[in-house]
C-alpha positions in Angstrom: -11.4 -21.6 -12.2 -9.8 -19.5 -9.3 -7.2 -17.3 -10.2 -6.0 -16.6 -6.7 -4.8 -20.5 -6.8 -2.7 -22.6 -4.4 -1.0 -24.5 -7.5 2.4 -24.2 -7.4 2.6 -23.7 -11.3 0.2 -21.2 -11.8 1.1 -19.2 -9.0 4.8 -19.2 -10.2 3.1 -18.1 -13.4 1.1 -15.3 -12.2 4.1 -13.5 -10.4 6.7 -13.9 -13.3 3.6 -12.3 -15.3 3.4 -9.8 -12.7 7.2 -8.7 -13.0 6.9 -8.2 -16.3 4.2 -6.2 -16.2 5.5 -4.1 -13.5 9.0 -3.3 -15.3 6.9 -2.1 -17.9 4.8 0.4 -15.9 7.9 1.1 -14.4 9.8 1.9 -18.2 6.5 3.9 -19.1 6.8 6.2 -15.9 8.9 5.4 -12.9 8.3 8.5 -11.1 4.6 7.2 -10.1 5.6 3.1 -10.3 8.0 4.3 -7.6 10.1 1.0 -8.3 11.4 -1.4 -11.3 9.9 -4.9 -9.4 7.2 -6.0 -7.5 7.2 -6.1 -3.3 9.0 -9.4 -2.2 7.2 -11.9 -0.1 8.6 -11.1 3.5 8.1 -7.4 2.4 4.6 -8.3 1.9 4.5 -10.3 5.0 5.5 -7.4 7.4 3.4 -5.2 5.8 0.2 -7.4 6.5 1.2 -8.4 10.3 -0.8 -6.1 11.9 -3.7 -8.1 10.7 -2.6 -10.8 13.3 -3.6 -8.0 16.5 -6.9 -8.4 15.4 -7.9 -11.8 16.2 -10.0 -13.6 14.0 -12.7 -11.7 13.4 -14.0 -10.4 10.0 -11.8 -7.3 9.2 -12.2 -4.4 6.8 -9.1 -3.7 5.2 -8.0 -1.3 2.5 -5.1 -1.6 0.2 -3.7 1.3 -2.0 -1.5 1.1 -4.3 -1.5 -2.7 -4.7 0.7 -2.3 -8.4 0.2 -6.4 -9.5 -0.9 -7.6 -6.8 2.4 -9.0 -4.7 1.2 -7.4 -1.2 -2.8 -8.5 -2.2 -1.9 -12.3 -2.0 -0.7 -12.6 1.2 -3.4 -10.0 2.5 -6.0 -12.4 1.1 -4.2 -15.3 2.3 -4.3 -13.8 6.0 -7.7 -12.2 5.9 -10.8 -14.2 8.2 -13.6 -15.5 6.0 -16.5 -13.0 5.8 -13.6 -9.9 5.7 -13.6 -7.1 3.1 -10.8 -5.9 1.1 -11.1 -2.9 -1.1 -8.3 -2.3 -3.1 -7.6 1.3 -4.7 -5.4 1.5 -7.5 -4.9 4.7 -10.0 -3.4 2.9 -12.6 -5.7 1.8 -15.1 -3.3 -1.4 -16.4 -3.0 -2.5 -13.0 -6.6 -1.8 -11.9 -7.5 -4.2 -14.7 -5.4 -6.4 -13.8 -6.3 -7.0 -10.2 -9.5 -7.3 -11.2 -9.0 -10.2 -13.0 -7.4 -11.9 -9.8 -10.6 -10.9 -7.4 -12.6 -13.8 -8.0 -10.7 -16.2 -5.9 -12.3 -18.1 -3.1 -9.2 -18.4 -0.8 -11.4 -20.2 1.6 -13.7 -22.7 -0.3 -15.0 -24.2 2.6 -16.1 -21.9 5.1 -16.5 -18.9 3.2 -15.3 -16.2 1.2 -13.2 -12.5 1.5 -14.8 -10.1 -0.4 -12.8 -8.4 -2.6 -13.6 -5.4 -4.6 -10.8 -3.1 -7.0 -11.5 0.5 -7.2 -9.6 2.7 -10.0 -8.8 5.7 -8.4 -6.6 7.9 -6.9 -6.7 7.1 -2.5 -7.3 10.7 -1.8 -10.4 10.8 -4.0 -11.6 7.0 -2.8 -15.3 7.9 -1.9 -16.7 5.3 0.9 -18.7 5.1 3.8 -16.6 2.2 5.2 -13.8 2.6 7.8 -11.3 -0.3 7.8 -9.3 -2.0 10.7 -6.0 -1.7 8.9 -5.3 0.0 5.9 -1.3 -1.5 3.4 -0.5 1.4 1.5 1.8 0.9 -1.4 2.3 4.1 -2.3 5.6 5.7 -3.5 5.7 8.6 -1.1 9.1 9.3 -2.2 8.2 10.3 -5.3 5.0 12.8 -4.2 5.2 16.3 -3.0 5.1 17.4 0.3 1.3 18.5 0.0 -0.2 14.9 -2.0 2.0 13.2 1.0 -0.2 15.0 4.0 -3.6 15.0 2.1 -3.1 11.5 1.4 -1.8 10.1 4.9 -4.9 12.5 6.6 -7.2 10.7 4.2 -5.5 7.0 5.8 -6.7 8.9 9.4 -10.2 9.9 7.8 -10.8 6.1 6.8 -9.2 4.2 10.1 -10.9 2.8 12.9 -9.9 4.2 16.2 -7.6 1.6 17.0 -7.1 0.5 13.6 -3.5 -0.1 12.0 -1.7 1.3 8.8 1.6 0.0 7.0 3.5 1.8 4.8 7.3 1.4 3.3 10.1 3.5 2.1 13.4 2.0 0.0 16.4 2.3 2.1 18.7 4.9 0.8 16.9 6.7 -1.4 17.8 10.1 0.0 21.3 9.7 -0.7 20.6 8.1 -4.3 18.7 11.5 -4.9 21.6 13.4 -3.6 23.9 12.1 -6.4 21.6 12.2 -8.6 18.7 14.2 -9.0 18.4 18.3 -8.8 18.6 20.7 -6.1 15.0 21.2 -6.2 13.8 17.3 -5.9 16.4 16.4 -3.7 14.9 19.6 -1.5 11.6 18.1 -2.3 12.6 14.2 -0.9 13.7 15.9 2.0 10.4 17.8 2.8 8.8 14.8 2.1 10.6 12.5 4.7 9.8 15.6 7.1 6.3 15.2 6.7 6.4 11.6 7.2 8.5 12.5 10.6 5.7 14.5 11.9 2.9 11.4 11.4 5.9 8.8 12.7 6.3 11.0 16.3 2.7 11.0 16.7 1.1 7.6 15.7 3.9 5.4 14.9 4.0 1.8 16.9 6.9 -0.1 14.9 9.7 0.3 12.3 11.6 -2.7 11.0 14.1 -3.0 7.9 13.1 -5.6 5.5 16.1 -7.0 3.6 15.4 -9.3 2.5 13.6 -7.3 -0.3 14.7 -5.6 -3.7 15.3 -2.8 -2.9 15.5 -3.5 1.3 12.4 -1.2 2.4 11.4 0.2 5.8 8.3 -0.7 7.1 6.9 1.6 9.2 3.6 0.9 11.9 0.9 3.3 12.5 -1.8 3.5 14.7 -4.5 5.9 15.1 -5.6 6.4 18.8 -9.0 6.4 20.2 -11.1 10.1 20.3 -7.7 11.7 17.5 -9.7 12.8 14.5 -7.9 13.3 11.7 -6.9 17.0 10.4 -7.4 18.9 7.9 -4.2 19.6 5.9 -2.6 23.4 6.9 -1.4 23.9 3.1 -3.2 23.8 -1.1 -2.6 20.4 -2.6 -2.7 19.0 -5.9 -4.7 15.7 -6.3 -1.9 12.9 -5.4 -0.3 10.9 -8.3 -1.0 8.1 -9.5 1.4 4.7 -8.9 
């Protein structure tokens, strides 16, 4: 039996299972869960839009990040038969988990996405394959400055010219840092916002505010232009970690 399903029940099932289990990561380290619930459905909608701009074609499509699984349904949902999804994930409780969800057939009748879960950090994915559009559920805010750039120049490394990448912030997390965190992460947020800034002015093609969402998040749309290889990162970093 499926377990990406169309019943009403069990789906309803697998996402209250799914909060759970993400409060729990989220009690055992919040820092690299970056949140206390799963992406909503219109967050998880906007982040897979872009899919749309590429007809309906076959795509190759990488998620990082993907926590439970919230953003992977509808990715699956929208994906043409014969498309691959690889789905990177550095936490081993949620790796297993999504693996127990990548046997679905989400179209029976005229074939199949292929979908495969790969436990590891997105910086250290090793692959041949460069996708059309990569979701990345990362919580930047919660990296430094350095696993922030070698992770987003990896995203450049493994994009299609052309090809599309969605990521999301929580509104107002600088200020909730402000009040309550340190000197030195609150100096660190900041950096890190900075360093998004720079990839924002240069490939960004769309920003919207999802509200509707818990916490509202800001979606931002990158795209990375024909003959613009990616660049090495100027500064040392650490390997990235995990969500």
């Amino acid at each position: 039996m499926d377990d990406w399903t169309t019943s009403h029940d069990r789906v309803l099932a697998q996402r209250n299972a799914g909060g759970w289990m993400f409060l729990l990561e989220a009690t055992r380290d919040l820092r690299t869960t970056g949140a206390v619930a799963p992406s909503g459905r219109a967050l998880a909608r906007r982040l897979t839009d872009p899919l749309h701009g590429h007809g309906p074609r076959p795509l190759d499509v990488l998620e990082a990040g993907a926590g439970t699984g919230s953003v992977t349904r509808t990715l699956v949902s929208r994906l043409s038969p014969g498309s691959n999804l690889d789905i990177v994930e550095a936490n081993p409780r949620f790796a297993a988990r999504l693996r127990s969800l990548v046997g679905a057939r989400p179209h029976p009748d005229d074939g199949t996405v292929r979908v495969s879960v790969h436990h590891a950090l997105v910086e250290q994915f090793d692959t041949d394959r460069r996708y059309d559009a990569i979701v990345s559920g990362l919580p930047f805010a919660n990296f430094t400055p350095g696993q922030v750039e070698t992770i987003m120049e990896r995203y450049l490394q493994l994009l299609r010219p052309g090809g599309t990448l969605t990521y999301f912030a929580y509104r107002g997390t600088r200020l909730a840092r402000t009040l309550t965190a340190g000197r030195s992460d609150t100096h660190r947020h900041r950096e890190v916002e900075e360093t998004l800034a720079g990839y924002q002015r240069r490939y960004a093609t769309g920003c919207w505010t999802v509200w509707r969402n818990l916490p509202p998040a800001k979606v931002w749309q990158l795209s990375r232009p024909a003959h613009c290889p990616a660049r090495t990162p100027a500064r040392p970093v650490t390997a990235g970690a995990p969500r």
